[in-house]
C-alpha positions in Angstrom: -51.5 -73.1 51.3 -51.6 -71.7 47.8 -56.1 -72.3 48.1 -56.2 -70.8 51.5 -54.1 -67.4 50.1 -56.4 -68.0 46.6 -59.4 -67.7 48.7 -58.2 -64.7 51.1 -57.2 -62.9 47.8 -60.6 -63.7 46.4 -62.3 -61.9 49.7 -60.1 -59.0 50.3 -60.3 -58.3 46.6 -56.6 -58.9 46.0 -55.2 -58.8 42.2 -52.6 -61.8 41.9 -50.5 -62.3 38.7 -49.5 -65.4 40.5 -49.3 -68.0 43.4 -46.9 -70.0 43.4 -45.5 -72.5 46.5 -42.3 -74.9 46.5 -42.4 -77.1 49.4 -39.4 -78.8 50.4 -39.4 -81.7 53.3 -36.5 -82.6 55.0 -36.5 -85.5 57.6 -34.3 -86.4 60.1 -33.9 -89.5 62.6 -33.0 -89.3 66.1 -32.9 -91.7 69.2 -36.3 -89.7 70.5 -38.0 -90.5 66.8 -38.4 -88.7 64.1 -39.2 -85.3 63.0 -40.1 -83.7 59.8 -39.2 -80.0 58.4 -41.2 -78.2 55.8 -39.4 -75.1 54.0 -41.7 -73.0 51.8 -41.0 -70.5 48.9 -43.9 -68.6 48.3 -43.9 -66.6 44.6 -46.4 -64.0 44.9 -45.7 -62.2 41.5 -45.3 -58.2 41.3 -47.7 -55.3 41.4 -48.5 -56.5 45.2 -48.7 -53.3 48.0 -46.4 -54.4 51.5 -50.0 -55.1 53.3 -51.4 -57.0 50.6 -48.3 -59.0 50.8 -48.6 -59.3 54.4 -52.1 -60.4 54.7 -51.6 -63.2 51.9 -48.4 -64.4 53.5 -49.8 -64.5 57.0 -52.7 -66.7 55.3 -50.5 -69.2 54.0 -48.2 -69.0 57.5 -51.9 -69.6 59.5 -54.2 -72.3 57.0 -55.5 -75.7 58.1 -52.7 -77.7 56.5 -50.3 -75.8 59.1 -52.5 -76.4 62.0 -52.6 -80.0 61.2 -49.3 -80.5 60.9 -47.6 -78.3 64.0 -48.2 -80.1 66.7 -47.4 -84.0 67.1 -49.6 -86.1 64.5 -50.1 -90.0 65.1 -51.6 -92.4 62.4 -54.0 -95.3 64.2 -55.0 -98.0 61.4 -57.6 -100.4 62.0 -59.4 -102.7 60.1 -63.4 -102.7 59.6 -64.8 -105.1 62.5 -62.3 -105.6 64.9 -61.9 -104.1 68.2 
């Protein structure tokens, strides 16, 4: 998150005193499974305008990381030669 709104600052020109991101997880169990929340604090300094602000938050709401993770993930493990 903090690399993806890095690099949009970097391209739109965008002065940042700072980028800062606390990421908390919180899990819970339930009979369907489980299911993981992640609550972000994102510290973008002073001196920002309201659309600079905007267009770095929406960045960090929209990067890879989030795609990844918001839909359902599933691990498959396998070892090197077997079927």
């Amino acid at each position: 998150m903090v690399l993806t709104m890095a690099a949009v600052a970097a391209n739109k020109k965008i002065q940042v005193e700072k980028l800062e991101v606390q990421v908390d997880a919180v899990t819970d169990v339930t009979e369907g499974g489980q299911r993981t929340r992640f609550s972000s604090i994102i510290d973008l300094g002073q001196g920002l305008s309201d659309r600079e602000i905007k267009i770095l938050f929406n960045s960090a709401r929209r990067c890879e990381v989030h795609k990844l993770l918001g839909g359902q993930i599933e691990f498959e493990e396998k070892l090197a030669g077997s079927p």
